[in-house]
C-alpha positions as CSV (number, residue, x, y, z in Angstrom):
1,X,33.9,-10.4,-4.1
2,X,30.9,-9.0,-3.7
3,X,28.8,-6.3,-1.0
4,X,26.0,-5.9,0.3
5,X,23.6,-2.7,-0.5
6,X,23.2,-1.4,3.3
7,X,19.3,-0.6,1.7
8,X,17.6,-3.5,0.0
9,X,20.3,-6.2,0.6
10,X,21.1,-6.1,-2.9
11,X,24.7,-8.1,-3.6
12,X,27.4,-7.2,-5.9
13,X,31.1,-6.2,-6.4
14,X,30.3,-2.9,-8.1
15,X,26.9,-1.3,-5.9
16,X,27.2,2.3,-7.6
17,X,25.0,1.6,-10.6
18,X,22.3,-0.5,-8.0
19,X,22.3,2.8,-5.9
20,X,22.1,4.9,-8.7
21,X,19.2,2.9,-11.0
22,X,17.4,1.6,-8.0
23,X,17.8,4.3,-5.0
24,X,18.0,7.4,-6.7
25,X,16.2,9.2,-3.6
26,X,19.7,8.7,-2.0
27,X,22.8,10.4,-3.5
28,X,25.8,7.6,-3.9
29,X,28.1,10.5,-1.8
30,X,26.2,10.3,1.1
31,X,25.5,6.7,0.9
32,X,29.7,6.5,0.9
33,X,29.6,8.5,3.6
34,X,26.9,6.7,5.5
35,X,28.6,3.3,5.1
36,X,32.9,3.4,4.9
37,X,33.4,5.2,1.6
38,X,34.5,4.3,-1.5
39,X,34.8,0.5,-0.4
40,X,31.4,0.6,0.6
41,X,30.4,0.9,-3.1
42,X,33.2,-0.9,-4.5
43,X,35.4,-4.4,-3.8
44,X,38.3,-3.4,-2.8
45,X,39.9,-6.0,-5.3
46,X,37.8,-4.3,-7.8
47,X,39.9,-1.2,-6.7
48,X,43.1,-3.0,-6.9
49,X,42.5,-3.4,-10.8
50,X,41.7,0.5,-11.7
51,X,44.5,3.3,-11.3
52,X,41.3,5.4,-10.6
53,X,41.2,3.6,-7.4
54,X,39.7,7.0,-4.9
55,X,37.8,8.1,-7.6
56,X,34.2,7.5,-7.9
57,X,32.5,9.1,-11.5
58,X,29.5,10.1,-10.5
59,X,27.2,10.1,-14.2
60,X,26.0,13.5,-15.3
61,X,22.7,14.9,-14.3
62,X,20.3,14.1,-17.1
63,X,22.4,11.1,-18.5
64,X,21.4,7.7,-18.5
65,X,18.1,5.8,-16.8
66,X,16.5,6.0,-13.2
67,X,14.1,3.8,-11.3
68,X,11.1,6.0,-9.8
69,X,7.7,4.2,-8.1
70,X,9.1,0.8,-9.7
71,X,9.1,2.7,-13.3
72,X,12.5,2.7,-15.7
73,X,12.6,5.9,-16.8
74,X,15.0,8.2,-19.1
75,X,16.6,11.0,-17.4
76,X,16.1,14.5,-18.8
77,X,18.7,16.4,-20.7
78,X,18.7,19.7,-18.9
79,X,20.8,22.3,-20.0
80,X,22.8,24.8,-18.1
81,X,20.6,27.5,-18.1
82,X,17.3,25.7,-16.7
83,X,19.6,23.7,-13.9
84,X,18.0,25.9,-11.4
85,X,14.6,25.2,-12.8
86,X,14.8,21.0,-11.4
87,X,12.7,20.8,-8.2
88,X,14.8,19.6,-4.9
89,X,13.1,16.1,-3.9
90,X,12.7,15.0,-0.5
91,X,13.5,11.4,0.8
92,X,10.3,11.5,3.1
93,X,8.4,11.6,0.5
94,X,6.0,8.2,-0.4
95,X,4.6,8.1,-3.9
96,X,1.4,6.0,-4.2
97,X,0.4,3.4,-6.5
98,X,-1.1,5.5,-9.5
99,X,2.8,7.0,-9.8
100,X,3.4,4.8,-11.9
101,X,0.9,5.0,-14.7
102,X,1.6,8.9,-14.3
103,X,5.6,8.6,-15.0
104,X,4.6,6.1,-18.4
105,X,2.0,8.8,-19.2
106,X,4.1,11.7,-19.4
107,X,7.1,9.3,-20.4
108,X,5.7,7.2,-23.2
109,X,6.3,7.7,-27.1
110,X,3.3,10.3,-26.9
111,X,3.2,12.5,-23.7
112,X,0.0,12.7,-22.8
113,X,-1.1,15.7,-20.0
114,X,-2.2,14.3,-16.4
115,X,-4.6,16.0,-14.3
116,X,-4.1,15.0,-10.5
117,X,-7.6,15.3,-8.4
118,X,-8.2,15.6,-4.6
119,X,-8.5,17.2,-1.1
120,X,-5.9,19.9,-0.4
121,X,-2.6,18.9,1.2
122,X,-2.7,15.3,-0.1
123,X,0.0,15.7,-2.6
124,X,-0.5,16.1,-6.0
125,X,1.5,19.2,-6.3
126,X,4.7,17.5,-5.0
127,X,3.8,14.6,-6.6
128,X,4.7,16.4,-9.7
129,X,7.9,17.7,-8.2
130,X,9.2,14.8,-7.0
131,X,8.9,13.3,-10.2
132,X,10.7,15.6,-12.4
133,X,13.1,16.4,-9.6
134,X,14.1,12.8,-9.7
135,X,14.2,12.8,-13.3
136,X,16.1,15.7,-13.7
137,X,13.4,17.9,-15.8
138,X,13.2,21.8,-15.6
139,X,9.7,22.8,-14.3
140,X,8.0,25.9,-13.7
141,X,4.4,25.8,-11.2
142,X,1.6,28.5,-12.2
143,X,-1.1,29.0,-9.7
144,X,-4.7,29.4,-11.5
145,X,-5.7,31.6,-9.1
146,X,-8.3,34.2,-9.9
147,X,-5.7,36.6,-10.0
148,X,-4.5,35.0,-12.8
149,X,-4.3,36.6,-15.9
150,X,-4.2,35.6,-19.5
151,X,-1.3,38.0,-20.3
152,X,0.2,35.9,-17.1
153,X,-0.1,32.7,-19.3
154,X,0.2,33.7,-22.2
155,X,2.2,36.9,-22.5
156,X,1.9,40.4,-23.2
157,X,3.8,43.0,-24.9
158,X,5.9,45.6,-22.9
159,X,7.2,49.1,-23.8
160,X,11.2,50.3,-23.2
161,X,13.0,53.5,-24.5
162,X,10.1,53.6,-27.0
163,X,10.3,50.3,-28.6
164,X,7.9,47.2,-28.1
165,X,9.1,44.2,-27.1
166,X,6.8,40.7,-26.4
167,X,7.0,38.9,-22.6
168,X,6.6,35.4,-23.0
169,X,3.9,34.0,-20.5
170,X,4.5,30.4,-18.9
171,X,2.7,28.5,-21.3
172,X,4.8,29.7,-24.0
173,X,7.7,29.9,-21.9
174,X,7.7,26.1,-21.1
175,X,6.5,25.0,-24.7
176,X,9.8,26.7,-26.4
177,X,12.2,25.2,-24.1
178,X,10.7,21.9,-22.9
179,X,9.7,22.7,-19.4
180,X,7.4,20.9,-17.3
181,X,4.5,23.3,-16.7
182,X,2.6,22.6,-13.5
183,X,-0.9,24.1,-13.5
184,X,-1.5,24.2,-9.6
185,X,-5.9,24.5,-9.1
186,X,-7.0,24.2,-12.4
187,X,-10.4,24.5,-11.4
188,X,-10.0,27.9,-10.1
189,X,-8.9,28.9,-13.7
190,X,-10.3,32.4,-15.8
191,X,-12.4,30.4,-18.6
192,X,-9.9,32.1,-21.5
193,X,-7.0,30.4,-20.0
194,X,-8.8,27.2,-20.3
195,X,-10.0,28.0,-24.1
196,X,-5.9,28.2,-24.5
197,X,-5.1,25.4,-23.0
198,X,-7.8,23.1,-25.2
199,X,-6.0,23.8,-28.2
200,X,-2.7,22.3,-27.0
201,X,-3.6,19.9,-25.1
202,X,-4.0,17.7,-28.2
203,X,-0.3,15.6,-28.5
204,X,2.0,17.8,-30.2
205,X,-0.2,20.6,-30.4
206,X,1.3,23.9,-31.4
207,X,0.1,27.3,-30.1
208,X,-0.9,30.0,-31.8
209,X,-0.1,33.7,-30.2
210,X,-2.5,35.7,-31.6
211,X,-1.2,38.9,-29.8
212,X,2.1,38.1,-31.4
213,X,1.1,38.3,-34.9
214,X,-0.4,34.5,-35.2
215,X,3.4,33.2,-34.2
216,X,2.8,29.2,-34.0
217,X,5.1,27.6,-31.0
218,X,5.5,23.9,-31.8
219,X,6.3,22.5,-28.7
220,X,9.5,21.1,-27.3
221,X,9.9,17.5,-27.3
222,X,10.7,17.9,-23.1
223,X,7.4,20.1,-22.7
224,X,5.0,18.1,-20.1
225,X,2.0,20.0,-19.0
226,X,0.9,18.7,-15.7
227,X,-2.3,20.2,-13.4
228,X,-4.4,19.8,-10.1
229,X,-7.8,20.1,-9.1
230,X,-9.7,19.8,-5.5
231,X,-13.2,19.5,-7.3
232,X,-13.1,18.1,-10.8
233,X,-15.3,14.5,-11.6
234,X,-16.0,12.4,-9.1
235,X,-14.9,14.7,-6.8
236,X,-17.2,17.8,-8.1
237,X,-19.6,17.2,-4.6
238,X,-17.0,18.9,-3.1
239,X,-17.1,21.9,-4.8
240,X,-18.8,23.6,-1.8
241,X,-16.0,23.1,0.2
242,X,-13.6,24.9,-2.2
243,X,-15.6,27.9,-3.2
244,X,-14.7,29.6,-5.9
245,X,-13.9,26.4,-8.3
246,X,-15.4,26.5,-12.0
247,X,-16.8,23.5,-13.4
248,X,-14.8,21.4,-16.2
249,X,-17.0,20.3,-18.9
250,X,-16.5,17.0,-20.4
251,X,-14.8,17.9,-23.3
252,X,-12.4,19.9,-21.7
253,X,-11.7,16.3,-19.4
254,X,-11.2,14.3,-21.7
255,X,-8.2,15.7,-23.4
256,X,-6.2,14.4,-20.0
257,X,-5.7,11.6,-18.0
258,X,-7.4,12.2,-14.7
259,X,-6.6,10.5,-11.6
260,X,-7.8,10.4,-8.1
261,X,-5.3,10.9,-5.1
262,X,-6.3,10.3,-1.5
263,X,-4.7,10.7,1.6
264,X,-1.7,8.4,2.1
265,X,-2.4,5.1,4.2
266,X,-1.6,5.1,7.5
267,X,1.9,3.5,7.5
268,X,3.3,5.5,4.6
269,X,1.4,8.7,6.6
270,X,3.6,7.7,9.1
271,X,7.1,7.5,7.8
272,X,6.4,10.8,6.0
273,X,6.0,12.4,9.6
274,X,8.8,10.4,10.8
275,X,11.4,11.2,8.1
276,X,10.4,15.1,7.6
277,X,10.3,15.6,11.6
278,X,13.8,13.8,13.2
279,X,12.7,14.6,16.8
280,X,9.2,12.7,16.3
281,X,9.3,9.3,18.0
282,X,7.4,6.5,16.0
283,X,4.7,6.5,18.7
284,X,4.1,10.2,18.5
285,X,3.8,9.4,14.6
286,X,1.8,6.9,14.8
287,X,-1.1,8.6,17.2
288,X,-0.4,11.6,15.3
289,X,-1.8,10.0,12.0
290,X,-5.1,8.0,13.7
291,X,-5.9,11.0,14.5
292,X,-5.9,12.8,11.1
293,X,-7.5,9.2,9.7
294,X,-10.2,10.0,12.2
295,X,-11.3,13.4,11.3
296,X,-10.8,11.9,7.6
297,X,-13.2,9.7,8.5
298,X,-15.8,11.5,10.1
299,X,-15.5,14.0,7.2
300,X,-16.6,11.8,4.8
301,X,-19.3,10.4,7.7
302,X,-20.2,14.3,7.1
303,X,-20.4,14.5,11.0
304,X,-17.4,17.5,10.4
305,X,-17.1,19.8,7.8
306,X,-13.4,20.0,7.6
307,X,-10.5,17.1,6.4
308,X,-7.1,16.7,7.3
309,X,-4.4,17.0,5.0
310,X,-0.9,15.6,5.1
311,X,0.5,19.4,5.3
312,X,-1.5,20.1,8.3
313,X,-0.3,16.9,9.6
314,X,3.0,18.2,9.6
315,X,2.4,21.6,10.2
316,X,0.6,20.1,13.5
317,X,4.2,17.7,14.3
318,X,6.3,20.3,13.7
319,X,4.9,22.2,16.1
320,X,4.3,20.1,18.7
321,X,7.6,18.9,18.3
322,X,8.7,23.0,19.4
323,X,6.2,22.5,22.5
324,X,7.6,19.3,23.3
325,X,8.9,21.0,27.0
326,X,4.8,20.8,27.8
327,X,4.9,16.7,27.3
328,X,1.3,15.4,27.0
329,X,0.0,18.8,26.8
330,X,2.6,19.7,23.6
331,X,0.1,18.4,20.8
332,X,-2.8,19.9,22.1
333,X,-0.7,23.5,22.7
334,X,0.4,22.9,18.9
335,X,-3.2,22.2,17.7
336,X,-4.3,25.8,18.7
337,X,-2.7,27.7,15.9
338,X,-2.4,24.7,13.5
339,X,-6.0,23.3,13.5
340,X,-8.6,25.2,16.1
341,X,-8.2,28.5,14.6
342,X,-9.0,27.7,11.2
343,X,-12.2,25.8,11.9
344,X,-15.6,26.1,13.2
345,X,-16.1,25.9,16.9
346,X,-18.2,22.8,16.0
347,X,-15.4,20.7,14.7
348,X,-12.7,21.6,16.8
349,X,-14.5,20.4,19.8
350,X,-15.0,17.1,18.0
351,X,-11.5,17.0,16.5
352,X,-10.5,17.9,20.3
353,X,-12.1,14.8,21.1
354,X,-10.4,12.4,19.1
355,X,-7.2,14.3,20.5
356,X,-7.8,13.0,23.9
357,X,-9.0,9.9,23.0
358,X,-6.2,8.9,20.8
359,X,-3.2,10.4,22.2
360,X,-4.3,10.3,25.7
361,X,-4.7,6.6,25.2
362,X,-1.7,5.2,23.5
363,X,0.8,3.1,25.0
């Protein structure tokens, strides 16, 4: 009387709560569909008890627990109104080992703000995403760009047929009706947008509008407030590399919980490219990734002056993939566009060079 999960192996007579709790990245219609519906999930002499025999009842978004990066979490209790607010999540992507102190930091009795840190494209951003997107939470993404303005964050007031009227920014926005705010570059930041966000980021913080009269928003019990950095602590040696980046003062670090993110290892590099790009054999993959480990490598070797991220990686597949009438010569044809024309002459001869050597090589 039982079945077998298609997945993990996992045995039992009733498989829609396992698929539900423990693969949430895969949505229990499509796992029917995959594998004999409705008596793939279910014994059929589990069926023969239940007039509700062909009907499945799938739970309601935002009720009930999920498994995410080996964490037991909550789901969210979105309303209506912010539905279209819940990030789509991909099943390519791979979350890494520090997920799971993330998902208790934001998740615990006191939500505490997390501050991801690395090289571009090695994501921190989706990260975020796929979190709350698996977790059902509304989220809106600001980018701290220098364009940026304070009334952006924090809100202005507006004139129609006469009359003023207030415009919530995000940061109030998200604090009245428990959104995750996601504060994309927060080292690129205006400094009076980071004065605003030290007095909140405190647990439980209220803000204070003072161009709204001194109005005090206590925040929602949902609100998360989430950022990124390429520059920030130990990674403030970069800072060259990312012009235009302020520097974070200790103070200002310490009200979050910072932490590190690299570039994906190898085999989980891998299945990313594989599972984003169908057409992309598992060699292609494979050479595909040595090579961005290489320039990786020779970046921090400081014999190039530009990394690789996992965006550009698939940029670079995707591509190639589109070339793939030119055979050997598709990746390099790809490369031209993707990689060479954004780099110095210097490093695309060397990254040309692992090219040949890896690609050229395998098999």
């Amino acid at each position: 009387m039982k079945l077998t999960c298609k997945v993990c192996g996992h045995e039992s007579g009733n498989l829609v709560p396992h698929i539900e709790n423990d693969h949430p990245e895969i949505p229990l219609k499509s796992y029917m569909d995959d594998h004999g519906g409705i008596e793939a999930v279910i014994h059929s002499s589990l069926l023969a008890k239940t007039k509700e025999a062909k009907v499945v009842k799938f739970k309601k978004a935002g009720v009930g627990k999920v498994k995410v990066a080996g964490a037991e979490v909550e789901k969210c209790s979105c309303p209506d109104e912010l539905a279209q607010h819940i990030p789509e999540t991909s099943d390519a992507y791979q979350f890494q080992d520090f997920t799971k102190d993330v998902i208790y930091d934001l998740n615990g009795d006191v939500s505490r703000p997390v501050l991801l840190v690395g090289h571009t494209g090695c994501g921190k951003t989706s990260c975020f995403q796929e979190l709350a997107g698996r977790l059902g939470a509304p989220t809106i993404r600001a980018n701290l760009n220098h364009q940026t303005t304070i009334s952006d964050f924090v809100g202005m007031w507006g004139v129609k047929g006469g009359e003023t009227y207030w415009i919530d920014g995000v940061l109030p926005w998200a604090m009245r009706n428990g959104v995750w705010l996601i504060l994309d570059e927060l080292d690129f930041a205006d400094p009076a947008i980071l004065s605003v966000l030290n007095s909140i980021l405190e647990p439980g913080q209220p803000l204070v509008l003072k161009e709204k009269g001194n109005e005090v928003i206590k925040p929602h019990k949902d609100f998360r407030i989430c950022a990124t950095a390429n520059a920030v602590g130990q990674y403030a040696e970069y800072r060259g590399l990312y012009q235009g980046t302020n520097i974070m003062n200790e103070a200002f670090l310490d009200r979050w919980r910072v932490y590190i993110v690299d570039y994906l290892p190898e085999d989980l590099e891998r299945k990313v490219l594989e599972k984003s790009i169908p057409l992309m054999s598992a060699g292609v993959a494979e050479a595909m990734v040595k090579v961005a480990s290489a320039v990786r490598k020779a970046f921090n070797e400081e014999t190039v002056q530009c990394t690789f991220s996992t965006r550009r990686l698939l940029d670079w597949g995707e591509l190639t993939i589109r070339h793939r009438n030119l055979k050997v010569d598709a990746p390099f044809k790809a490369a031209e566009s993707v990689i060479f024309s954004k780099i110095s002459r210097e490093d695309a001869l060397a990254i040309r060079s692992f090219m040949q050597r890896i690609l050229m090589d395998r098999g």
